[in-house]
PDB file with SEQRES, HELIX, SHEET and CRYST1 records, atoms N, CA, C and O in Angstrom:
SEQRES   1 A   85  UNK UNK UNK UNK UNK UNK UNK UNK UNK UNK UNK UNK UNK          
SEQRES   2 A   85  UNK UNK UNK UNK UNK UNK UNK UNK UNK UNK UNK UNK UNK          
SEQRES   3 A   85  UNK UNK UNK UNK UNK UNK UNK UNK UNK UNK UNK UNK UNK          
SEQRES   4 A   85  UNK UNK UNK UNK UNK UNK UNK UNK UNK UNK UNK UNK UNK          
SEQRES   5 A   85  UNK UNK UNK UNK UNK UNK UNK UNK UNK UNK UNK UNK UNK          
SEQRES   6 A   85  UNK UNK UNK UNK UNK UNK UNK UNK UNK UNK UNK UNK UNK          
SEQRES   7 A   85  UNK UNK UNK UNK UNK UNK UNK                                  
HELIX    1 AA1 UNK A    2  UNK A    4  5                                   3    
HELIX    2 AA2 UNK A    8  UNK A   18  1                                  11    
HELIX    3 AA3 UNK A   20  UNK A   42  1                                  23    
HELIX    4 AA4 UNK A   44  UNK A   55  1                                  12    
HELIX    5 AA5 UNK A   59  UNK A   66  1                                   8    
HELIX    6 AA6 UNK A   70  UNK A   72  5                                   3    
CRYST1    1.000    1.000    1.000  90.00  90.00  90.00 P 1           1          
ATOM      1  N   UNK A   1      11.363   4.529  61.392  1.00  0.00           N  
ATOM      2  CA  UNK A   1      10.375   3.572  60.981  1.00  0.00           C  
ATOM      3  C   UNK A   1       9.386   4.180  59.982  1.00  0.00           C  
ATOM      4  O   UNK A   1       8.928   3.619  58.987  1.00  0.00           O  
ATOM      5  N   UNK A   2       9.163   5.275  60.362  1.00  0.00           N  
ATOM      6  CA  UNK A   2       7.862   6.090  59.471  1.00  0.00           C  
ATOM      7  C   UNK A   2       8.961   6.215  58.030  1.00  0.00           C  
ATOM      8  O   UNK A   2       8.447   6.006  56.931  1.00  0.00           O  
ATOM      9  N   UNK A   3       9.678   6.379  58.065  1.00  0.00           N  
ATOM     10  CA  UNK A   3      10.780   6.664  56.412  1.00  0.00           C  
ATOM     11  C   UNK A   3      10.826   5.405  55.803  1.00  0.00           C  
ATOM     12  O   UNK A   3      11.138   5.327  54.615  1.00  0.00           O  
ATOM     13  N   UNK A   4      10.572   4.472  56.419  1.00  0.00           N  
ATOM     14  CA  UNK A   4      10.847   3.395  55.839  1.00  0.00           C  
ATOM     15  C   UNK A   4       9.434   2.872  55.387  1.00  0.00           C  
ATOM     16  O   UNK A   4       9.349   1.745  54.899  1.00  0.00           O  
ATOM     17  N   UNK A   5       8.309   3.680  55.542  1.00  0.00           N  
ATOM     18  CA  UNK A   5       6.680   2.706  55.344  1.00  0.00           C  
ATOM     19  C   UNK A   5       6.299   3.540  54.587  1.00  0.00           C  
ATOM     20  O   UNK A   5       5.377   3.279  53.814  1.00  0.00           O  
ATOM     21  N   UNK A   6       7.143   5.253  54.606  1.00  0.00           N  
ATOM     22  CA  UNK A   6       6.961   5.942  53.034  1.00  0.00           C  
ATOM     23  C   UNK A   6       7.735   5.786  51.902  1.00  0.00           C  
ATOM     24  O   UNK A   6       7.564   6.418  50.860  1.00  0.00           O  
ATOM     25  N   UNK A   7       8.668   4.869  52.114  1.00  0.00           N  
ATOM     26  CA  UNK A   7       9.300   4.637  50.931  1.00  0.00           C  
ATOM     27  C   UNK A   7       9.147   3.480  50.605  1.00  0.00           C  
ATOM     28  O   UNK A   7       9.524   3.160  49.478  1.00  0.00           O  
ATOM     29  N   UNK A   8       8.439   2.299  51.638  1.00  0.00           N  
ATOM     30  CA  UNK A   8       8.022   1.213  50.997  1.00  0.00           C  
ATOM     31  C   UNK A   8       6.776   1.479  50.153  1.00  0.00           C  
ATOM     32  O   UNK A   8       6.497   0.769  49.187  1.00  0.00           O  
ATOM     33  N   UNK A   9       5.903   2.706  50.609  1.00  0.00           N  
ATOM     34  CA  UNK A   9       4.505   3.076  49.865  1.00  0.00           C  
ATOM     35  C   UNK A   9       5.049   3.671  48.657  1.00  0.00           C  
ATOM     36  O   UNK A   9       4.370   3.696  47.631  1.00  0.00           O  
ATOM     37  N   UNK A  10       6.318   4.190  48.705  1.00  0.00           N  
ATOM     38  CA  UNK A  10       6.443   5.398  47.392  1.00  0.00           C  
ATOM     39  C   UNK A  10       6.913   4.194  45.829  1.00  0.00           C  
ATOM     40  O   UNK A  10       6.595   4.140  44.641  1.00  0.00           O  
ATOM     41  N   UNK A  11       7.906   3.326  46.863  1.00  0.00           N  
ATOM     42  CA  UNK A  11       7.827   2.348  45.967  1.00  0.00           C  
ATOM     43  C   UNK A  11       6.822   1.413  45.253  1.00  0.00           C  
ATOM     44  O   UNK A  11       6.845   1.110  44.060  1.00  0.00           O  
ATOM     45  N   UNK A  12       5.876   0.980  46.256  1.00  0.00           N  
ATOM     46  CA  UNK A  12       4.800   0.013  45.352  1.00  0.00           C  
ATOM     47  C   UNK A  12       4.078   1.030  44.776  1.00  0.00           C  
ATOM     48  O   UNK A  12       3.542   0.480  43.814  1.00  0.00           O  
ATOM     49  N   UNK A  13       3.743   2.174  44.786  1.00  0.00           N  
ATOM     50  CA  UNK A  13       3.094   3.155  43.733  1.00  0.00           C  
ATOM     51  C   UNK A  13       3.743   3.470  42.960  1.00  0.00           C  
ATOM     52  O   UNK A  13       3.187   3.928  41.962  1.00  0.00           O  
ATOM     53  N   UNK A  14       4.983   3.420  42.969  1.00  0.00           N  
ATOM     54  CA  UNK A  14       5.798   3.508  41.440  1.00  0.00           C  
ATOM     55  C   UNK A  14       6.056   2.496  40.531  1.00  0.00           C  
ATOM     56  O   UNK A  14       6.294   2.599  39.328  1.00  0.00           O  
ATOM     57  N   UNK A  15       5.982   1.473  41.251  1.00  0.00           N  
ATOM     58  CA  UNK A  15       5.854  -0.071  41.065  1.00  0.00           C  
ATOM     59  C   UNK A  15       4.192   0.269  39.365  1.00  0.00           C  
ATOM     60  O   UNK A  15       4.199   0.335  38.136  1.00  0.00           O  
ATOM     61  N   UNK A  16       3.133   0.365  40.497  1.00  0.00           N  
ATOM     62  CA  UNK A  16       1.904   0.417  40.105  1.00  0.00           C  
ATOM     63  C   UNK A  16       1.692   1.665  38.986  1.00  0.00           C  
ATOM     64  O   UNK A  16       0.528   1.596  38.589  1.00  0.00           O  
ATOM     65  N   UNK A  17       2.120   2.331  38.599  1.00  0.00           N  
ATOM     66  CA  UNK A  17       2.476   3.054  38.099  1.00  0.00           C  
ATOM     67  C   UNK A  17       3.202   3.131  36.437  1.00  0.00           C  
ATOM     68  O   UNK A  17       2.913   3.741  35.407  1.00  0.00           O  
ATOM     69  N   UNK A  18       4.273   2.165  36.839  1.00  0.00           N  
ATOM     70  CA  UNK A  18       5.336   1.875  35.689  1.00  0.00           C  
ATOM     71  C   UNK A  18       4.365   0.115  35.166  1.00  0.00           C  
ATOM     72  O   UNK A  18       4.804  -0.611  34.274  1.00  0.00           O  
ATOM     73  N   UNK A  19       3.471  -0.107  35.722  1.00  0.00           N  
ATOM     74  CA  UNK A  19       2.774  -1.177  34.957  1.00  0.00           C  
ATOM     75  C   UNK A  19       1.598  -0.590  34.302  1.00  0.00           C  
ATOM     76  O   UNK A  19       1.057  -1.138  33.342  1.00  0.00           O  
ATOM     77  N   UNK A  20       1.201   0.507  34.804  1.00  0.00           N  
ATOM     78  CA  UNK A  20      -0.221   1.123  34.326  1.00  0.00           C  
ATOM     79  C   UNK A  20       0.425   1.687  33.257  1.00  0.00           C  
ATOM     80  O   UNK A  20      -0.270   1.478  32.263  1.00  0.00           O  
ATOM     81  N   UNK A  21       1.541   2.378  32.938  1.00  0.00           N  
ATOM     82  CA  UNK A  21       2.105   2.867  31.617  1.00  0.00           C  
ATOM     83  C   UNK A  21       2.528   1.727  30.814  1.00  0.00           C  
ATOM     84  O   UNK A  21       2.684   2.009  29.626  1.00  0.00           O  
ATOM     85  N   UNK A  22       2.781   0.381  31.172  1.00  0.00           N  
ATOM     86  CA  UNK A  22       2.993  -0.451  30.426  1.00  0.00           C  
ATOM     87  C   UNK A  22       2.209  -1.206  30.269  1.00  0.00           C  
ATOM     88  O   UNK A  22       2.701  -2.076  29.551  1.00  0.00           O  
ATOM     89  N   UNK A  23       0.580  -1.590  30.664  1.00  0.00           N  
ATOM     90  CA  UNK A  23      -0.394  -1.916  29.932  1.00  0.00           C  
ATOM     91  C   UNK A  23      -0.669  -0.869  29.195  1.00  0.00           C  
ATOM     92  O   UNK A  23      -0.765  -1.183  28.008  1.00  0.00           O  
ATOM     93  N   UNK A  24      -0.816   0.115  29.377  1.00  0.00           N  
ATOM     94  CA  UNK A  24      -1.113   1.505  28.238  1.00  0.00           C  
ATOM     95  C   UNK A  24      -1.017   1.162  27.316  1.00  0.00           C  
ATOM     96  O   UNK A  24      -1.848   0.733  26.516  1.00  0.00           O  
ATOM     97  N   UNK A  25       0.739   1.382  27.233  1.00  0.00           N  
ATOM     98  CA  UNK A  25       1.429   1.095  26.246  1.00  0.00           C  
ATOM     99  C   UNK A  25       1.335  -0.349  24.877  1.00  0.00           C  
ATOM    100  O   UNK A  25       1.399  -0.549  23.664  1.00  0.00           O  
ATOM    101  N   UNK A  26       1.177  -0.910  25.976  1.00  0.00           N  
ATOM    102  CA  UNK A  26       1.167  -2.440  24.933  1.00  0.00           C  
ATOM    103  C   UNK A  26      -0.629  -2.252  24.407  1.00  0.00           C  
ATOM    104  O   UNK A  26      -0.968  -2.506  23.251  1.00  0.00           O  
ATOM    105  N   UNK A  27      -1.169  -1.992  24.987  1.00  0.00           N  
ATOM    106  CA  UNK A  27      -2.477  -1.219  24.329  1.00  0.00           C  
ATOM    107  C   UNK A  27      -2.633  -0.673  23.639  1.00  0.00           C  
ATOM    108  O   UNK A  27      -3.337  -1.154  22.752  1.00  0.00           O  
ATOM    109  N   UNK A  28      -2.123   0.785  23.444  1.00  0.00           N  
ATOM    110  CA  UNK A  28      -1.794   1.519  22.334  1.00  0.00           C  
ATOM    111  C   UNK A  28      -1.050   0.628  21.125  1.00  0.00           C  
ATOM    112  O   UNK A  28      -1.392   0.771  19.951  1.00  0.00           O  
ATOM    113  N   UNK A  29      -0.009  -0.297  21.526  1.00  0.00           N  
ATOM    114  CA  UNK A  29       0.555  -1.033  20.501  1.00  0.00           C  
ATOM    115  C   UNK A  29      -0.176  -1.644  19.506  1.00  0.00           C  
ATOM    116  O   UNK A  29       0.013  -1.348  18.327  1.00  0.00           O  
ATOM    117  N   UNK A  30      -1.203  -2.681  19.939  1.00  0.00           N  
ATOM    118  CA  UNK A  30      -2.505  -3.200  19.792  1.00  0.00           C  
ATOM    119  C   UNK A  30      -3.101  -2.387  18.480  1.00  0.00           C  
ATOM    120  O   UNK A  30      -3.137  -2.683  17.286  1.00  0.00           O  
ATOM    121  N   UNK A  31      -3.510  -1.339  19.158  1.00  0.00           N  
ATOM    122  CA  UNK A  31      -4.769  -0.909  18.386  1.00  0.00           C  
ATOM    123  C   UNK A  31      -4.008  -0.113  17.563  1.00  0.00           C  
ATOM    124  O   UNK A  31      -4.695   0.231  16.601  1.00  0.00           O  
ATOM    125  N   UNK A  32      -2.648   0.430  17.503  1.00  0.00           N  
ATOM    126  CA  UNK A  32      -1.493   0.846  15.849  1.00  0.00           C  
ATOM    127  C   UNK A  32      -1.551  -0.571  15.099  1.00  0.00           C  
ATOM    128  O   UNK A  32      -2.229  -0.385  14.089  1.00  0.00           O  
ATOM    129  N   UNK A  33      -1.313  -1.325  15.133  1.00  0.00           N  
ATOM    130  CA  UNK A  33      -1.390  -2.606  15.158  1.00  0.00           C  
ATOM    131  C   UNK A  33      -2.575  -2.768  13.869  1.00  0.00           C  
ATOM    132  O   UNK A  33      -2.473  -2.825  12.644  1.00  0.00           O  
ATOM    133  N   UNK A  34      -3.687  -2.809  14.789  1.00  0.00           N  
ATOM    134  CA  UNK A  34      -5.348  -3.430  14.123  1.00  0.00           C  
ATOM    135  C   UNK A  34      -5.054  -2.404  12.728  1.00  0.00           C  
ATOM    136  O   UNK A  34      -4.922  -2.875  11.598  1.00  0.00           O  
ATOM    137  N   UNK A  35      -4.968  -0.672  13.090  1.00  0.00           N  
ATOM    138  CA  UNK A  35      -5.712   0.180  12.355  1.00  0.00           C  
ATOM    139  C   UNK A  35      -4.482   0.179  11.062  1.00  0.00           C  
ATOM    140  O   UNK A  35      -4.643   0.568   9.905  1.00  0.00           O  
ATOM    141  N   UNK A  36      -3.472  -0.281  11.568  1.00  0.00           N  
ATOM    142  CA  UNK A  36      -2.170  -0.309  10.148  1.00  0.00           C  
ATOM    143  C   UNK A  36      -3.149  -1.983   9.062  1.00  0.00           C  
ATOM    144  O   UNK A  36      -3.059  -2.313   7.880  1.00  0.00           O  
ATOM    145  N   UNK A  37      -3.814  -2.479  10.025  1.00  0.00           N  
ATOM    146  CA  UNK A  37      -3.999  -3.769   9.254  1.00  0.00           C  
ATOM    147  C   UNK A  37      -5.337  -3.506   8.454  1.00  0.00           C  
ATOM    148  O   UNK A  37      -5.473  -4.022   7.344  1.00  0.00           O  
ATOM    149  N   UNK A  38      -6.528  -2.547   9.111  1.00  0.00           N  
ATOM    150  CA  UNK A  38      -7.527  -1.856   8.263  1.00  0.00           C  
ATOM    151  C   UNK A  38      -7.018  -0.895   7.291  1.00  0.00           C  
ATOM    152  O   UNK A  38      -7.550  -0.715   6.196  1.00  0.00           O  
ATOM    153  N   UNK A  39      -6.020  -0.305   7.689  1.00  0.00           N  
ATOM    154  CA  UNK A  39      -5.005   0.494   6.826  1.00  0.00           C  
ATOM    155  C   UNK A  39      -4.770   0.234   5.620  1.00  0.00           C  
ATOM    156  O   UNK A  39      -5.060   0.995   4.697  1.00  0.00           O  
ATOM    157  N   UNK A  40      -4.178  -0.952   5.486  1.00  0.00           N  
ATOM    158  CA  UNK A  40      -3.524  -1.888   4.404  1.00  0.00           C  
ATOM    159  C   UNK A  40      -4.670  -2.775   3.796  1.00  0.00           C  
ATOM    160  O   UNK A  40      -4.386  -3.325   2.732  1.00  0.00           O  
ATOM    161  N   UNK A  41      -5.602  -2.940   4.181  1.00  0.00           N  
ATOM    162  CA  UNK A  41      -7.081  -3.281   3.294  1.00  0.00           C  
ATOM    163  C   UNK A  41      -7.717  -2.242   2.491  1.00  0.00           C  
ATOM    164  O   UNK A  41      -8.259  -2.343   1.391  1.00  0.00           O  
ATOM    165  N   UNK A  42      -7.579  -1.401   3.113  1.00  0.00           N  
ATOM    166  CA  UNK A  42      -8.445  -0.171   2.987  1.00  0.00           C  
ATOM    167  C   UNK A  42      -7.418   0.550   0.919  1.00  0.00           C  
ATOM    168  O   UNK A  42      -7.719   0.997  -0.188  1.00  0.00           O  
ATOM    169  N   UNK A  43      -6.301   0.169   1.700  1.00  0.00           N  
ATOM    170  CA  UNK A  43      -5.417   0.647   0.145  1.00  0.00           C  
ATOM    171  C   UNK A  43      -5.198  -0.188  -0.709  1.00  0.00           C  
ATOM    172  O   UNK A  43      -4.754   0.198  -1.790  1.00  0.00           O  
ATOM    173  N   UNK A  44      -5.451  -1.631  -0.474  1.00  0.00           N  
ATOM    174  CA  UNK A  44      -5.665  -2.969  -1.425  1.00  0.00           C  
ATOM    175  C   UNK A  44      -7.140  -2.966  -2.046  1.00  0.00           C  
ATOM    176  O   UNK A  44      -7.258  -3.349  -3.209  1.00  0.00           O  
ATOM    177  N   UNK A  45      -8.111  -2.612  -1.432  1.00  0.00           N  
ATOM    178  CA  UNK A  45      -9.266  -2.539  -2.066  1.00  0.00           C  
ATOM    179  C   UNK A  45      -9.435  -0.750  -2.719  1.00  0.00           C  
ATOM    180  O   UNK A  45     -10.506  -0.326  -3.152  1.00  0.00           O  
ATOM    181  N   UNK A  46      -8.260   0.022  -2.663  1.00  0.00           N  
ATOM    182  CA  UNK A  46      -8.543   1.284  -3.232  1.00  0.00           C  
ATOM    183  C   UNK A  46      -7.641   0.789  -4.805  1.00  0.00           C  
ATOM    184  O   UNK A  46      -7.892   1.178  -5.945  1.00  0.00           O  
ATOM    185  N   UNK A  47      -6.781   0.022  -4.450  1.00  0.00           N  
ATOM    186  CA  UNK A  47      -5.422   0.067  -5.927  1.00  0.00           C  
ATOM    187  C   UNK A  47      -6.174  -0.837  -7.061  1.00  0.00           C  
ATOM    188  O   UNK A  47      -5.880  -0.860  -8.256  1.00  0.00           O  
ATOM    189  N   UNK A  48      -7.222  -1.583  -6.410  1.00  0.00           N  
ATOM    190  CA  UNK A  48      -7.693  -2.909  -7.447  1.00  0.00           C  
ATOM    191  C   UNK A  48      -7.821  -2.331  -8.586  1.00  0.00           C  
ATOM    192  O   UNK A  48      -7.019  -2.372  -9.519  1.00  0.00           O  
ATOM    193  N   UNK A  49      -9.086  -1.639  -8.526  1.00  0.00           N  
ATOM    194  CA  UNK A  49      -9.441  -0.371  -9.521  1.00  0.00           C  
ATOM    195  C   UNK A  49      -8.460   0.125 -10.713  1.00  0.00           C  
ATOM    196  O   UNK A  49      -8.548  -0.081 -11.923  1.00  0.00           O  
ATOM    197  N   UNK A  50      -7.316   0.980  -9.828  1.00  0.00           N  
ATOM    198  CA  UNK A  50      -6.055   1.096 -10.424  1.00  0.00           C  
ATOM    199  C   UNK A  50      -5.386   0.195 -11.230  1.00  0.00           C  
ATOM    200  O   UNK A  50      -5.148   0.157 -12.437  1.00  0.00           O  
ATOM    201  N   UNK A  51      -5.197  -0.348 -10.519  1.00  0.00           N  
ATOM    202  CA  UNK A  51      -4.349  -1.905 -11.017  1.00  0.00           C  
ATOM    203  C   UNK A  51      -5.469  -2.620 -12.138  1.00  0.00           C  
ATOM    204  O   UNK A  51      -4.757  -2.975 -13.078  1.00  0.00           O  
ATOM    205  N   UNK A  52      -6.666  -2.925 -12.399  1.00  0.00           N  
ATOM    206  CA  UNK A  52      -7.229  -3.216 -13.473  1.00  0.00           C  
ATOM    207  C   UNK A  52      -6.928  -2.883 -14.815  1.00  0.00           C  
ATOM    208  O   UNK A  52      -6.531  -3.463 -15.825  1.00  0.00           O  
ATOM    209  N   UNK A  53      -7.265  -1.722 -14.462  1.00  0.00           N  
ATOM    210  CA  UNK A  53      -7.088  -0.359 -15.302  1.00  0.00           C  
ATOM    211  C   UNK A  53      -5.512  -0.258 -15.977  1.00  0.00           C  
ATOM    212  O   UNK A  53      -5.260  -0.295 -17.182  1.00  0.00           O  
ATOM    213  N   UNK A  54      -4.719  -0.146 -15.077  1.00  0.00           N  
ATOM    214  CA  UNK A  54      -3.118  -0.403 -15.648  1.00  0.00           C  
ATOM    215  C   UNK A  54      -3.119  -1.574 -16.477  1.00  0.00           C  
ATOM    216  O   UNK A  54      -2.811  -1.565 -17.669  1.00  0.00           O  
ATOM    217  N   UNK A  55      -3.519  -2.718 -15.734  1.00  0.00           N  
ATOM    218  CA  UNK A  55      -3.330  -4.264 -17.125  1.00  0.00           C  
ATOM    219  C   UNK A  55      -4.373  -4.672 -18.143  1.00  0.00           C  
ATOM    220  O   UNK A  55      -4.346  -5.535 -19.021  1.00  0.00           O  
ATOM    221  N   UNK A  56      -5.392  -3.718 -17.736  1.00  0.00           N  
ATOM    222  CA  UNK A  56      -6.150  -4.150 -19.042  1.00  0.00           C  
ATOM    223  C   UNK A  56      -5.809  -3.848 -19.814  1.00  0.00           C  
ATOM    224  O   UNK A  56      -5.592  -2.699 -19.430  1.00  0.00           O  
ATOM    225  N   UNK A  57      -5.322  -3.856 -21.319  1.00  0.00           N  
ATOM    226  CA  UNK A  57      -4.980  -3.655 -22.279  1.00  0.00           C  
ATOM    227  C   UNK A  57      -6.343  -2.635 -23.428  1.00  0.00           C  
ATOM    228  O   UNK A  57      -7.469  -2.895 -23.851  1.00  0.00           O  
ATOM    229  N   UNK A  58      -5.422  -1.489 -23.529  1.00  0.00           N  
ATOM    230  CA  UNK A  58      -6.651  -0.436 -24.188  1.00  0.00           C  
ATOM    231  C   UNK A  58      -7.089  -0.990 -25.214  1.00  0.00           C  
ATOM    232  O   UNK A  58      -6.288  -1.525 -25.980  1.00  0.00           O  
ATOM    233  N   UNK A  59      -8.582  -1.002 -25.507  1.00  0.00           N  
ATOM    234  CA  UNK A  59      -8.871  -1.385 -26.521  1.00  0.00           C  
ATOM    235  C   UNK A  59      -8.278  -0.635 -27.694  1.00  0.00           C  
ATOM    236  O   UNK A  59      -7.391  -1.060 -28.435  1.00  0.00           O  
ATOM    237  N   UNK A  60      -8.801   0.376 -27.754  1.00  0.00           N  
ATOM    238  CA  UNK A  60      -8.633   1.581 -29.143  1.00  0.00           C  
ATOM    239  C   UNK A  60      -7.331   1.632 -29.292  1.00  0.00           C  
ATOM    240  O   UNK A  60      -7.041   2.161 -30.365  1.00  0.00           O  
ATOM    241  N   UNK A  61      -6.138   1.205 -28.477  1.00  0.00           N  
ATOM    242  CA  UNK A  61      -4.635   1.302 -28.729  1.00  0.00           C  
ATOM    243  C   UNK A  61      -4.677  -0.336 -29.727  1.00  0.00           C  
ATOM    244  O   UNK A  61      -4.524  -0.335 -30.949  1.00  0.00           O  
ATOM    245  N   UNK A  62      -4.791  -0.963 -29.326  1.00  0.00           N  
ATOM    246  CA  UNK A  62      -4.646  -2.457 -29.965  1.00  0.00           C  
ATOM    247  C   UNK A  62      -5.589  -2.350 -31.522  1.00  0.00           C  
ATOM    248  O   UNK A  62      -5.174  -2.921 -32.530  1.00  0.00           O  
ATOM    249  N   UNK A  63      -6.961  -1.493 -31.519  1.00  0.00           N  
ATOM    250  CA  UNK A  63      -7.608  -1.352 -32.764  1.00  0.00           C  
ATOM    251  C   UNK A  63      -6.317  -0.411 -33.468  1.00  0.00           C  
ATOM    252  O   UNK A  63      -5.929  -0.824 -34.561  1.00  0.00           O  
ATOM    253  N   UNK A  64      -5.668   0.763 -32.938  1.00  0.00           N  
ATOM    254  CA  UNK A  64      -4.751   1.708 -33.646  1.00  0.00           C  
ATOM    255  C   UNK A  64      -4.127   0.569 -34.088  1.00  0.00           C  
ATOM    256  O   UNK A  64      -4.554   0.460 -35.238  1.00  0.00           O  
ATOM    257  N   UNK A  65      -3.232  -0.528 -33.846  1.00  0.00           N  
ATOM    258  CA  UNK A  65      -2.007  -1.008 -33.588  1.00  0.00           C  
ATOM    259  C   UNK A  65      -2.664  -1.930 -34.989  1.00  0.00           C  
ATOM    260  O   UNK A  65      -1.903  -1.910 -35.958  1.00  0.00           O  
ATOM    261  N   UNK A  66      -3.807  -2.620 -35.164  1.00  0.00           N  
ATOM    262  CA  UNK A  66      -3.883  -3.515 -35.846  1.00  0.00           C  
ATOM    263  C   UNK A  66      -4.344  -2.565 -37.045  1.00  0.00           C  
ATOM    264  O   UNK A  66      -3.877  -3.175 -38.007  1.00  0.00           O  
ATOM    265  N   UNK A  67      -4.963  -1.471 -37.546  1.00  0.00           N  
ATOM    266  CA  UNK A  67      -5.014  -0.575 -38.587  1.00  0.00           C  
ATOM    267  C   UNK A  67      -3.791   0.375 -38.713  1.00  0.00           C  
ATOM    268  O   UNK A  67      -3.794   1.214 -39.613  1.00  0.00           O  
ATOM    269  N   UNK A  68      -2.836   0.289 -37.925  1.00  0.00           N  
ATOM    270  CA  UNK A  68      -1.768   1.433 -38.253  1.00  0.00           C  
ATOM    271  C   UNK A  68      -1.243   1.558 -39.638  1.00  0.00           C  
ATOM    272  O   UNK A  68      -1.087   2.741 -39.940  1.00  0.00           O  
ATOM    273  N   UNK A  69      -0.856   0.553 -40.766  1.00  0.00           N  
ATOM    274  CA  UNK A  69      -0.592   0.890 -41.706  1.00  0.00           C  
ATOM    275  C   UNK A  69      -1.069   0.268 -42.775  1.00  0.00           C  
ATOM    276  O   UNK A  69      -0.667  -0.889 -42.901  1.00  0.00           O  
ATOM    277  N   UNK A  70      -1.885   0.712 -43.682  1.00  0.00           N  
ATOM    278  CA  UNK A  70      -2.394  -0.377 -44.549  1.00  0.00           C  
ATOM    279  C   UNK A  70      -1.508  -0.989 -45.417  1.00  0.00           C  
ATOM    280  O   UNK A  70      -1.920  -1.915 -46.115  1.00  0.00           O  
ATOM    281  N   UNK A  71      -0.042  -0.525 -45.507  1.00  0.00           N  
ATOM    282  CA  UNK A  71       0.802  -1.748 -46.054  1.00  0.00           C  
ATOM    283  C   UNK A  71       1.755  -2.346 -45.450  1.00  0.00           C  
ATOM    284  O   UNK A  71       2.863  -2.742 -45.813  1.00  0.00           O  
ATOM    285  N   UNK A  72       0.929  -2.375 -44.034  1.00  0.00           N  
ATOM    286  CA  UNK A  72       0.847  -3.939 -43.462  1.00  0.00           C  
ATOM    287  C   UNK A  72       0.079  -4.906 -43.480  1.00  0.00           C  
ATOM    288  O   UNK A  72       0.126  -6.012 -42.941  1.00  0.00           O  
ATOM    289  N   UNK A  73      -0.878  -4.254 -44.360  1.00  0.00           N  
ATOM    290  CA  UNK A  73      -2.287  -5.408 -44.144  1.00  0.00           C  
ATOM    291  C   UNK A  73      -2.161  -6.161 -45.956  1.00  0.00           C  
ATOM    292  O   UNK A  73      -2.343  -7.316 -46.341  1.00  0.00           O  
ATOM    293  N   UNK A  74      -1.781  -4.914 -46.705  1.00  0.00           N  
ATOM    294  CA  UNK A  74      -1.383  -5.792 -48.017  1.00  0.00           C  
ATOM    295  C   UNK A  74       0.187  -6.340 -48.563  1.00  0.00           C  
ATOM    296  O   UNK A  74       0.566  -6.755 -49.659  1.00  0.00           O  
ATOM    297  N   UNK A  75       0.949  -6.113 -47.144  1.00  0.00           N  
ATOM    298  CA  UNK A  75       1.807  -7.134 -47.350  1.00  0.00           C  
ATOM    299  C   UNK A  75       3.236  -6.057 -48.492  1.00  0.00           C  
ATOM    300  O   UNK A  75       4.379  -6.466 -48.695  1.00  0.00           O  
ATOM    301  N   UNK A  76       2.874  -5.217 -48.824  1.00  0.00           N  
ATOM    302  CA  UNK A  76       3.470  -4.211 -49.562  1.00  0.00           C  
ATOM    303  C   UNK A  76       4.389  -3.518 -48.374  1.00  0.00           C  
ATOM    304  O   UNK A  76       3.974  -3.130 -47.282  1.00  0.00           O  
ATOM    305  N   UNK A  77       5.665  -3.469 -48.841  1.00  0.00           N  
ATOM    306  CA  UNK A  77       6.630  -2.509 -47.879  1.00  0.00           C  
ATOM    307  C   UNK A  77       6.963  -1.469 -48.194  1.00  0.00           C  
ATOM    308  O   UNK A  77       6.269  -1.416 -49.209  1.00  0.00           O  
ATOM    309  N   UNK A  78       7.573  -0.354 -48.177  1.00  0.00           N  
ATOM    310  CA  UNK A  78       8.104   0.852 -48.773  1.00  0.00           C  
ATOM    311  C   UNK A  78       9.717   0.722 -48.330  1.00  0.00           C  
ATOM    312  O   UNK A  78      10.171   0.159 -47.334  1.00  0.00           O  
ATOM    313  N   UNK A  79      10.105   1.106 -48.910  1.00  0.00           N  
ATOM    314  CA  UNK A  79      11.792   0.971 -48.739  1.00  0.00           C  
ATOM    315  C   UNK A  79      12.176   2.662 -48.334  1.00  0.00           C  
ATOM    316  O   UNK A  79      11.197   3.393 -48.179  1.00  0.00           O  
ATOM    317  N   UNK A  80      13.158   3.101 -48.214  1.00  0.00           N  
ATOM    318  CA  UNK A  80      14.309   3.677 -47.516  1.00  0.00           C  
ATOM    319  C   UNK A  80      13.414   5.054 -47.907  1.00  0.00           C  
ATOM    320  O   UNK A  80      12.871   5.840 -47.130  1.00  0.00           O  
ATOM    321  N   UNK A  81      13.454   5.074 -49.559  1.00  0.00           N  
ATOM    322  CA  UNK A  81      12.532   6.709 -49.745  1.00  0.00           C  
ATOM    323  C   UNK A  81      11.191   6.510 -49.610  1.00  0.00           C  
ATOM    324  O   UNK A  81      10.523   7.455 -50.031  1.00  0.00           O  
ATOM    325  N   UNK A  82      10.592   5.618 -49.175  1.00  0.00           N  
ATOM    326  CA  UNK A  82       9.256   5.871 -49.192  1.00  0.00           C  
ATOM    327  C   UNK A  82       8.445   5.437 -50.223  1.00  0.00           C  
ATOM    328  O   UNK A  82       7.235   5.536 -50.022  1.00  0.00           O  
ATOM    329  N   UNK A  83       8.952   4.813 -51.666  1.00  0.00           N  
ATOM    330  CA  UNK A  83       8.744   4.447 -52.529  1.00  0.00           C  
ATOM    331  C   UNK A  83       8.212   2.922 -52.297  1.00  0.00           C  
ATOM    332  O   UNK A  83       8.950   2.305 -51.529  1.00  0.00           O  
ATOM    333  N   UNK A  84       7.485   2.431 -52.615  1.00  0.00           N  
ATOM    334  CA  UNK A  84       6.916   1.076 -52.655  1.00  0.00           C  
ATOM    335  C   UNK A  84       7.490  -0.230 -53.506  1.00  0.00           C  
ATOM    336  O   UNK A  84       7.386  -0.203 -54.732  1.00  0.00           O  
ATOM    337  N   UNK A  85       7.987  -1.164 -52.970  1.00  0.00           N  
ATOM    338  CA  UNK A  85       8.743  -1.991 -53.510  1.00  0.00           C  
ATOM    339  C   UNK A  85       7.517  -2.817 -54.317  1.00  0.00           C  
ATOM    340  O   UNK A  85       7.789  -3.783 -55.030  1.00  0.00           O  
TER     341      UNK A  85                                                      
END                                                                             
């Protein structure tokens, strides 16, 4: 009788036991969870910056681009040697 009221005890404490590791657990899940989601804000408000910066279009490249050759601006081409048609 006594074997049988320690193994009914050994059981509901293992019982109690394997739920306390599995609220843990789903707890811990939780809060990987939250901090991946502050995570992923945290690197959306770091890239904006970045990402501006990548699509704005350089000024001083677009000023190069529109002075690059002045016979593009008078319409004059140079042919094969370099000579001016």
């Amino acid at each position: 009788m006594m074997g049988r009221v320690r193994r009914f005890a050994n059981d509901i404490k293992s019982d109690i036991d394997a739920e306390l590791r599995s609220e843990d657990l789903k707890r811990l899940q939780l809060e990987l969870q939250q901090q991946e989601l502050q995570l992923n804000d945290e690197l959306r408000r770091g890239m904006q910056p970045v990402e501006e910066v990548i699509r704005r279009p350089d000024q001083a490249l677009i000023e190069a681009v529109k002075q690059a050759s002045p016979a593009s601006q008078s319409h004059e081409t140079l042919n094969v040697e370099g000579v001016k048609d």
